[in-house]
N, CA and C atoms as an extended XYZ file, in Angstrom:
294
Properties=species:S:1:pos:R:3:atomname:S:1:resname:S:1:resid:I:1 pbc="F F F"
N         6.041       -5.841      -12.815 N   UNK     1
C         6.221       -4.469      -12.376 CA  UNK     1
C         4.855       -3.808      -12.261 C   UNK     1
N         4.911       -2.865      -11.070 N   UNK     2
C         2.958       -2.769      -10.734 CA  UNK     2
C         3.731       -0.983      -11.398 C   UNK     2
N         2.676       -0.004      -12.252 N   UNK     3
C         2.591        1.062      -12.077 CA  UNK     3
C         2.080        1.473      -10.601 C   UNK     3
N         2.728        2.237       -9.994 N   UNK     4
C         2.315        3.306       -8.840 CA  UNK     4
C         1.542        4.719       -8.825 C   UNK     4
N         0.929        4.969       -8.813 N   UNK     5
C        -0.120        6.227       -8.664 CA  UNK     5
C        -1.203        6.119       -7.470 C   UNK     5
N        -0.904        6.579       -6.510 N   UNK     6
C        -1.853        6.866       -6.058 CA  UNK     6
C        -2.597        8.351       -5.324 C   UNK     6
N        -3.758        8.284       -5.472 N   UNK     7
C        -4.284        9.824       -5.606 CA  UNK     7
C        -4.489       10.096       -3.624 C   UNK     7
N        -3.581       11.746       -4.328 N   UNK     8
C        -3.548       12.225       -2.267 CA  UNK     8
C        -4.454       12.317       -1.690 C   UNK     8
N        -5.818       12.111       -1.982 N   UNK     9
C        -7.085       12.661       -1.403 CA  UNK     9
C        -8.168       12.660       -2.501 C   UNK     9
N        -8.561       11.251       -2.011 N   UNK    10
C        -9.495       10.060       -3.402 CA  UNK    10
C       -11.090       10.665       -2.582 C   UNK    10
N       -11.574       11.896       -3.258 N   UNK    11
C       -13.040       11.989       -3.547 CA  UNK    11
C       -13.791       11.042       -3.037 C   UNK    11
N       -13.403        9.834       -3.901 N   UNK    12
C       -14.688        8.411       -4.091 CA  UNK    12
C       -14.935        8.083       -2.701 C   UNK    12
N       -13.513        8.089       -1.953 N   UNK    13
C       -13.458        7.677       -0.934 CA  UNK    13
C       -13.934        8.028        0.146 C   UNK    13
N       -14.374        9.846       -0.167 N   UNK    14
C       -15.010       10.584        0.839 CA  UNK    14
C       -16.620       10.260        0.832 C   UNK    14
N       -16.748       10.085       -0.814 N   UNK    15
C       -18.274        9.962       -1.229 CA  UNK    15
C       -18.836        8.676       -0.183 C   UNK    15
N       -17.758        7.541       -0.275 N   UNK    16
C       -18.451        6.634        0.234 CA  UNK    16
C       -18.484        6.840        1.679 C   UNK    16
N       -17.760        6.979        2.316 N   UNK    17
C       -17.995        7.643        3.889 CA  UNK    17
C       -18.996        8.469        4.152 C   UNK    17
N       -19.601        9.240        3.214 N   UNK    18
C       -20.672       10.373        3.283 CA  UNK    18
C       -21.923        9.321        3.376 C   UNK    18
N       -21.740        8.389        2.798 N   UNK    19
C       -23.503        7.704        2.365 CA  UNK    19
C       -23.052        6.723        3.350 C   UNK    19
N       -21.926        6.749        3.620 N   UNK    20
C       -21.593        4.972        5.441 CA  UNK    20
C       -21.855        4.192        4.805 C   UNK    20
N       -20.226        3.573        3.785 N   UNK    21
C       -20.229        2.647        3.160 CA  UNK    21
C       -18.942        2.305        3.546 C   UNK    21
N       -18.684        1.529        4.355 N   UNK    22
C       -17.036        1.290        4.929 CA  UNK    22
C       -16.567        1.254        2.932 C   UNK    22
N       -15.126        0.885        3.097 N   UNK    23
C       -14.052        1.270        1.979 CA  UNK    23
C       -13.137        0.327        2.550 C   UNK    23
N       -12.883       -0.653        1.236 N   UNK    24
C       -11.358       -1.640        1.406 CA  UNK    24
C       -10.662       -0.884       -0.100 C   UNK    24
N        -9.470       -0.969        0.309 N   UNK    25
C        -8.392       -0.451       -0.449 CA  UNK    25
C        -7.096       -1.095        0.135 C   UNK    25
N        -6.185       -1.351       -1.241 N   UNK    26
C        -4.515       -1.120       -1.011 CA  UNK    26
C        -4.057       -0.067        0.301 C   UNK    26
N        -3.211       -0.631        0.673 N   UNK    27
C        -2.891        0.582        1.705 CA  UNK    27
C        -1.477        1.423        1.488 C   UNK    27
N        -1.805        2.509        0.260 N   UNK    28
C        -1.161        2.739       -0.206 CA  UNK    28
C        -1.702        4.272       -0.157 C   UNK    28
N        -0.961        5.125        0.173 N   UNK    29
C        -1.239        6.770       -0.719 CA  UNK    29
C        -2.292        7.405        0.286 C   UNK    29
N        -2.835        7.945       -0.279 N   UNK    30
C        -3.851        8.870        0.624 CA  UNK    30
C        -5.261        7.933        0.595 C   UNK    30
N        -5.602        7.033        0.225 N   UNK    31
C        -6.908        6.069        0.705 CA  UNK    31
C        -6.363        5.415        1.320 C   UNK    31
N        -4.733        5.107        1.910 N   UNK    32
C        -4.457        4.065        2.848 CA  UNK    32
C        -4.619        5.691        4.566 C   UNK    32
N        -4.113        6.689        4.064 N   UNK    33
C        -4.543        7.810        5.479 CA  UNK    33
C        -6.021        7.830        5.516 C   UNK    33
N        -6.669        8.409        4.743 N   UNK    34
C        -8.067        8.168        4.941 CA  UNK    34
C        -8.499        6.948        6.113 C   UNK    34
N        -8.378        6.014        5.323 N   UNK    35
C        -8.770        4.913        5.915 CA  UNK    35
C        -8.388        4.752        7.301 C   UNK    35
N        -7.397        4.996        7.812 N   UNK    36
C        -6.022        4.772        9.108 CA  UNK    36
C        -7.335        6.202       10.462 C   UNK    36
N        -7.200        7.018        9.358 N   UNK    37
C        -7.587        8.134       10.295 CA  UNK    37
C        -9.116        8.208       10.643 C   UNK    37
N        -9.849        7.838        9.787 N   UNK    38
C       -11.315        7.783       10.039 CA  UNK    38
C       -11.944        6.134       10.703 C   UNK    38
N       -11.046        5.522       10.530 N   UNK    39
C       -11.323        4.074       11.002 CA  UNK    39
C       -12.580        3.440       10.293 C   UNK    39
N       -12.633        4.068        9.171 N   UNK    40
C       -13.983        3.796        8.328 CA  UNK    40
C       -13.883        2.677        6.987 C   UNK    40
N       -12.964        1.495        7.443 N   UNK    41
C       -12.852        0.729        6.158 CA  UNK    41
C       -11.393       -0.351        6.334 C   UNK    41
N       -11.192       -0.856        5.662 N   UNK    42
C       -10.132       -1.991        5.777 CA  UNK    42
C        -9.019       -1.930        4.482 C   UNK    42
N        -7.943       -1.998        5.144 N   UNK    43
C        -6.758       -2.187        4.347 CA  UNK    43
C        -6.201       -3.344        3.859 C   UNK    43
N        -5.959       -3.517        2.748 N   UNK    44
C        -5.017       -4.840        2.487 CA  UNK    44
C        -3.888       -4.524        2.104 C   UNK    44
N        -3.098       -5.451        1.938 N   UNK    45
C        -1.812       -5.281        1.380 CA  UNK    45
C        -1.017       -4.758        0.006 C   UNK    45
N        -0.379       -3.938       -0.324 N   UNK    46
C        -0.590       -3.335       -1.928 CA  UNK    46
C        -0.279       -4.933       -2.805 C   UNK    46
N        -1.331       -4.560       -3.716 N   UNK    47
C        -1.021       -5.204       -4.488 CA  UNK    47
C        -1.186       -6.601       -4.706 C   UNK    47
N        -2.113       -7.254       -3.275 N   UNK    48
C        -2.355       -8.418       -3.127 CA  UNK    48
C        -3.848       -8.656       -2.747 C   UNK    48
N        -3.965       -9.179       -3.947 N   UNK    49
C        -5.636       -9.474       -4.196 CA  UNK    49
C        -6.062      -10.363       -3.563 C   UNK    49
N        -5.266      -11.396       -3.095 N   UNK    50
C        -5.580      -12.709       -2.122 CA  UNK    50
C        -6.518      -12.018       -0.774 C   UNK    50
N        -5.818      -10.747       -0.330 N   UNK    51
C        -5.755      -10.391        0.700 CA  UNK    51
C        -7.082       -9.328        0.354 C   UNK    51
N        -7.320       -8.373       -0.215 N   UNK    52
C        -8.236       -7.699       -0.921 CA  UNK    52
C        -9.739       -8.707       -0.804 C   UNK    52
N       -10.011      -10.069       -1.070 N   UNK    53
C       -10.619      -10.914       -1.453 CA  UNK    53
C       -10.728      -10.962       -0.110 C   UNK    53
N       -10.071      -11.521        0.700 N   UNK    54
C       -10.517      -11.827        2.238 CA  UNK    54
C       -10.963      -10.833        2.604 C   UNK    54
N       -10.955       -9.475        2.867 N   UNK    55
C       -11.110       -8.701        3.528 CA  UNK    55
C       -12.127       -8.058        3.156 C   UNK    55
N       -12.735       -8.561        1.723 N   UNK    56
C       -14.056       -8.108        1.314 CA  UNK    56
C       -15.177       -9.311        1.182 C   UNK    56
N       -14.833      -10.252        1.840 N   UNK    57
C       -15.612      -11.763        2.410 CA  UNK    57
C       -15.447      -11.490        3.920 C   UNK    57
N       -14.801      -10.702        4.394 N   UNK    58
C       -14.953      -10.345        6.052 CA  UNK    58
C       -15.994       -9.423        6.550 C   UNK    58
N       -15.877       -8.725        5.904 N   UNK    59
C       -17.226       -7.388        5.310 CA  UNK    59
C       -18.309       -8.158        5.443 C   UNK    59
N       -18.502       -9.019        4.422 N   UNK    60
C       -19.737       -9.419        3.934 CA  UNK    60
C       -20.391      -10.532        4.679 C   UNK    60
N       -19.365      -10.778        5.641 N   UNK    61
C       -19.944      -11.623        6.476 CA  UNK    61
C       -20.551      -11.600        7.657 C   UNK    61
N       -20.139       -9.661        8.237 N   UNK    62
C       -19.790       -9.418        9.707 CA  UNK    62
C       -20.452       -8.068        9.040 C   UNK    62
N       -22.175       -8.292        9.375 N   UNK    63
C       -23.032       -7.027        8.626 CA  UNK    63
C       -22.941       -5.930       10.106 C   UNK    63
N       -22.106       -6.280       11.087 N   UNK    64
C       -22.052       -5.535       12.231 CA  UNK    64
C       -20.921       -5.060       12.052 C   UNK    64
N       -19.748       -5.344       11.604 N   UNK    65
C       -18.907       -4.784       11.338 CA  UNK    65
C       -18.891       -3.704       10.545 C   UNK    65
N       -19.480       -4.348        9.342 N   UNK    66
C       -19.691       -3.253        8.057 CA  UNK    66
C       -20.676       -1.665        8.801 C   UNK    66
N       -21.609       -1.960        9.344 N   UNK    67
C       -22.177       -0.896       10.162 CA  UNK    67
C       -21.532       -0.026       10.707 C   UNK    67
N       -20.593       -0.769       11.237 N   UNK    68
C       -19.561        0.117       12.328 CA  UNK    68
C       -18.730        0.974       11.374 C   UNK    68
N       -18.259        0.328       10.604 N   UNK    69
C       -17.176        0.904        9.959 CA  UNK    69
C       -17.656        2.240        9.260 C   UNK    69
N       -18.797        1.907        8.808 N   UNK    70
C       -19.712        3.029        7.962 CA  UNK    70
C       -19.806        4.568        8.835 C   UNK    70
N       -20.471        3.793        9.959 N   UNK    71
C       -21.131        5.035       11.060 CA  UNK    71
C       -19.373        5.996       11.366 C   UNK    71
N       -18.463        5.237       11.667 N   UNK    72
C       -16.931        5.924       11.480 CA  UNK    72
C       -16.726        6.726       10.421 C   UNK    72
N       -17.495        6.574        8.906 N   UNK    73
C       -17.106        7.069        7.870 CA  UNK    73
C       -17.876        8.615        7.947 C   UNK    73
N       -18.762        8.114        8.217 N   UNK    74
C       -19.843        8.766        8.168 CA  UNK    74
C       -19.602       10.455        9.201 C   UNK    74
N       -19.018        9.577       10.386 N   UNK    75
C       -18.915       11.018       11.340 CA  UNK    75
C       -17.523       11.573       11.013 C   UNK    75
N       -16.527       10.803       10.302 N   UNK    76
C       -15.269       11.764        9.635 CA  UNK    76
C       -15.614       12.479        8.847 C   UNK    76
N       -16.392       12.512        7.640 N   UNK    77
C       -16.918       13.144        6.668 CA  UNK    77
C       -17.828       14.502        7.603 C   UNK    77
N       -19.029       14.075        8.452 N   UNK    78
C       -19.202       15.426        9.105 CA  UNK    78
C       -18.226       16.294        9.843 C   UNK    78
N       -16.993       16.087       10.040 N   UNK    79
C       -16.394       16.845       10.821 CA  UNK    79
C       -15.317       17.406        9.980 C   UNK    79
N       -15.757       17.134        8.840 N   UNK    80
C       -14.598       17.911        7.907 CA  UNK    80
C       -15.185       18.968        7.332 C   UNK    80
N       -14.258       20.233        7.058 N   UNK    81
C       -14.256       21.375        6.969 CA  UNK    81
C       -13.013       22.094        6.122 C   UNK    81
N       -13.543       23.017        5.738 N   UNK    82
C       -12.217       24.064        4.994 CA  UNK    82
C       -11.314       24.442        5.759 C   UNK    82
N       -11.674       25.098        7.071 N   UNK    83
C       -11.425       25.631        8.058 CA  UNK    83
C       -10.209       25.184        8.963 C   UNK    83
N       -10.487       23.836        8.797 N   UNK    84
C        -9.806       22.594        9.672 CA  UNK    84
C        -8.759       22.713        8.767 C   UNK    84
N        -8.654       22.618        7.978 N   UNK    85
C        -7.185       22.499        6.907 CA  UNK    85
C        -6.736       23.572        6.234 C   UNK    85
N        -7.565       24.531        6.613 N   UNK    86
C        -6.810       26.110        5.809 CA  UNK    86
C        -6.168       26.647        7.076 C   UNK    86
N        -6.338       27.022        8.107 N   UNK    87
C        -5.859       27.687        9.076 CA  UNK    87
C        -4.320       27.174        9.651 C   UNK    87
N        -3.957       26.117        9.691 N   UNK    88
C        -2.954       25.624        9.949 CA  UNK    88
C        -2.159       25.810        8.912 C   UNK    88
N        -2.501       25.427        7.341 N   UNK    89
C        -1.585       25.905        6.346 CA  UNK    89
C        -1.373       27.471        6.395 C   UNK    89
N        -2.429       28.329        6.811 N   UNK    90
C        -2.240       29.971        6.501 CA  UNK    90
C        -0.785       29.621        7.759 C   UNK    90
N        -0.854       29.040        8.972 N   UNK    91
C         0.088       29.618       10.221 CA  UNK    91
C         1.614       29.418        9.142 C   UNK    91
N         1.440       27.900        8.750 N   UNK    92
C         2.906       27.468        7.981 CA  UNK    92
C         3.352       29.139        6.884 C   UNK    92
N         2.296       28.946        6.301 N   UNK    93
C         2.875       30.074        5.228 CA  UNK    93
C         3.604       31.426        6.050 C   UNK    93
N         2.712       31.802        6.789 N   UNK    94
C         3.262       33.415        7.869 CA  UNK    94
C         4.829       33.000        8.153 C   UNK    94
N         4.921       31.469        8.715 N   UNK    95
C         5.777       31.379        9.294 CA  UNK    95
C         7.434       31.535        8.297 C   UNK    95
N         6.759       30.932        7.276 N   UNK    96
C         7.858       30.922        6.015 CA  UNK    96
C         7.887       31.918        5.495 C   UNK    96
N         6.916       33.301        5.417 N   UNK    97
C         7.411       34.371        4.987 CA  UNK    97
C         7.672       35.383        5.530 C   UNK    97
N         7.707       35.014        7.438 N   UNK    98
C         9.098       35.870        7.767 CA  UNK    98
C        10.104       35.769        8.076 C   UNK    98
C-alpha cells in the first residue's frame, strides 16, 4: 500500500525551473501539471522506479535534451505572475457572490 500525498504546487519544482534544471517526477498531483504545462521535465509512472530510473538515464544521456527541457522551465517560471492567477479567481468569486 503506497501512502498518497501529493503537494498542489511543489515550490522545489518551481525552484528548479528558475535555475533550468529539467524535473523527473511521478506523475501524480500538481508536479505531474507543472510538468505537462511547462514542458520542462519528464514523467514516470506513479510509483514505478523502474521507470523513474530510465527516465533519469535518458536525461543523462541526451545533454540536448536536458537543455531543452531546462530553457522550457526556465521561460514558464518567467511568465509567471500574481496577476495571472488572481484576476481570474477575483472574476469566479464576483460571479458567486451575485
Amino acid at each position: 500500500m503506497h501512502a498518497l500525498y501529493t503537494d498542489t504546487f511543489p515550490y522545489t519544482i518551481l525552484e528548479a525551473f528558475a535555475l533550468g534544471k529539467p524535473v523527473i517526477s511521478f506523475a501524480l498531483g500538481g508536479p505531474k501539471e507543472l510538468i505537462e504545462d511547462s514542458n520542462a521535465g519528464l514523467l514516470s509512472k506513479p510509483f514505478d522506479l523502474n521507470d523513474m530510473v530510465f527516465k533519469i538515464k535518458s536525461l543523462l544521456q541526451d545533454p540536448n535534451e536536458t537543455f531543452s527541457l531546462g530553457v522550457h522551465g526556465r521561460k514558464y517560471v518567467e511568465k509567471l505572475d500574481y496577476q495571472s492567477y488572481v484576476a481570474p479567481l477575483i472574476g469566479i468569486y464576483r460571479k458567486l457572490v451575485k
